[in-house]
C-alpha positions in Angstrom: 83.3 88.7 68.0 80.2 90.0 66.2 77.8 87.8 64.5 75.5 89.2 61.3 74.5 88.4 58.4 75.2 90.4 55.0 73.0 88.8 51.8 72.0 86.1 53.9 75.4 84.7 54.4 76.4 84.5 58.3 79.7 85.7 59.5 81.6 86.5 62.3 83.8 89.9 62.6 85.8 91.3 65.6 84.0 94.0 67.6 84.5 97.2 66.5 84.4 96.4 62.6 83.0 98.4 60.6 79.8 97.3 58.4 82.3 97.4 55.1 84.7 95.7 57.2 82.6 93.2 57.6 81.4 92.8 54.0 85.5 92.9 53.0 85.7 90.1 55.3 82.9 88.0 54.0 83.8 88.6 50.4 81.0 91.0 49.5 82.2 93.9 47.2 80.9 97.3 48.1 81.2 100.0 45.7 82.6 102.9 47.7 84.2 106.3 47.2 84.5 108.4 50.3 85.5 105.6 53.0 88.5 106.3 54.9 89.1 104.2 58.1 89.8 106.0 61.0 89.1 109.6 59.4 85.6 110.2 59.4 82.6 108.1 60.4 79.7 110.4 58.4 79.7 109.2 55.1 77.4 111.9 53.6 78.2 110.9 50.1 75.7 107.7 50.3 78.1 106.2 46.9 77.8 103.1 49.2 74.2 103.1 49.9 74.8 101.3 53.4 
């Protein structure tokens, strides 16, 4: 497990989880337009500003 924090709440996400992942898990919407798991890591677009 990973431990972060995303808007100062602190949460725990299994390794290998992605930083919207992680903000899915916590409950944090992220806009987003280009993510597709497992496709393609770049995310050039920047809709998500992350």
């Amino acid at each position: 497990m990973v431990k972060l924090k995303i808007d100062q709440k602190a949460i725990e996400v299994p390794d290998g989880s992605t930083i919207m992942d992680a903000a899915n898990i916590a409950g944090i919407p992220i806009p987003k337009l280009c993510f597709l798991k497992d496709i393609n890591e770049i995310g050039a677009c920047r809709g998500c500003v992350v």
